[in-house]
N, C-alpha and C positions, 0 to 999 in steps of 0.2 A: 288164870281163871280159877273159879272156887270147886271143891268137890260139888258133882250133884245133889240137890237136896230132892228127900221124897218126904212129901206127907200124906199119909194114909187114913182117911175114916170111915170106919166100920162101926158105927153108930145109931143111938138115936138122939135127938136134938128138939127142943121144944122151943117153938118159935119166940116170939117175945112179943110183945102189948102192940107190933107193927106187922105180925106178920114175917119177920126179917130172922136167919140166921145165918149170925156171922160168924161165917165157917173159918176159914183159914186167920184171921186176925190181919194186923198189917205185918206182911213179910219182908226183911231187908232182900232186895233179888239184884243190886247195882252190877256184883259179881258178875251175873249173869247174861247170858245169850239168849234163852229159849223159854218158854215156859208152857209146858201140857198140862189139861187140865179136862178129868173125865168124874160128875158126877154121876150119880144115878138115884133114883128112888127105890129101896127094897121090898120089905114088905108091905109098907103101906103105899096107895096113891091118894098124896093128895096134888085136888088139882088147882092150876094156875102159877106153879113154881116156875121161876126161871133161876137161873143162875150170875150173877153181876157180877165182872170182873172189873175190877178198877185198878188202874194202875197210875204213877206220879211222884207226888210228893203228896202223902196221907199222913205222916203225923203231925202232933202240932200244930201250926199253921198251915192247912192244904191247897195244893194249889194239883188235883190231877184230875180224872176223867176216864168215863166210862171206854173197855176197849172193847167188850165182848157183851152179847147175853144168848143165854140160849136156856131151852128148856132141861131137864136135869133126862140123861140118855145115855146110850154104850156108846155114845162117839166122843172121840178125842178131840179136843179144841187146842189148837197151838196159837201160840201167839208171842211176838219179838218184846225182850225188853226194851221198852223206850222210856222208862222210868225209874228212880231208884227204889218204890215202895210197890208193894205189890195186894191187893186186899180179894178176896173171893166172899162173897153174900150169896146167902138164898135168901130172896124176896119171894111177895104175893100170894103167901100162905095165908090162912087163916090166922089171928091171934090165940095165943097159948096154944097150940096144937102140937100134941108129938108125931115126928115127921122120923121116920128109919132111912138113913142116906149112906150109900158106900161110894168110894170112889178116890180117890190120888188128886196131888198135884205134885206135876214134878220138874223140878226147876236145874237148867242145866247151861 
């Protein structure tokens, strides 16, 4: 199995022309067993965010699907690889808006 991976953002992020930031990119996680994943909103709220986790086969040609959604919060969401790509979204923002987000993903 692979070392743990952490990604960390401690950021601000400005939505795009949908509303959508796409946070984490598509991640390789095949290596993997586990995946935890905690965002939050800091100092600003904006509302109607959720957080899309998609997992599958996302580059290229895709063929995966939604595993998770939740609003952006101090709790921890785990969830099993069943996929070899991994992708994390904030949806249902406003367009262009800056959005301040903290929070991990960490893949193990």
């Amino acid at each position: 199995m692979a070392a743990p991976l952490l990604n960390t953002y401690f950021t601000t992020f400005t939505t795009d022309s949908h509303g959508q930031v796409f946070l984490s990119g598509i991640l390789d996680v095949k290596a993997y067993a586990t995946v935890n994943i905690e965002i939050t909103q800091s100092t600003t709220s904006v509302p109607n965010l959720q957080v899309l986790v998609l997992m599958g086969k996302l580059s290229g040609t895709t063929v995966g699907q939604e595993i998770g959604r939740f609003p952006p919060s101090a709790q921890i969401h785990s969830f099993p690889v069943v996929g070899p790509e991994l992708n994390v979204i904030v949806v249902g923002g406003p367009p262009n808006t800056v959005v301040a987000m903290e929070g991990w993903i960490f893949i193990h």
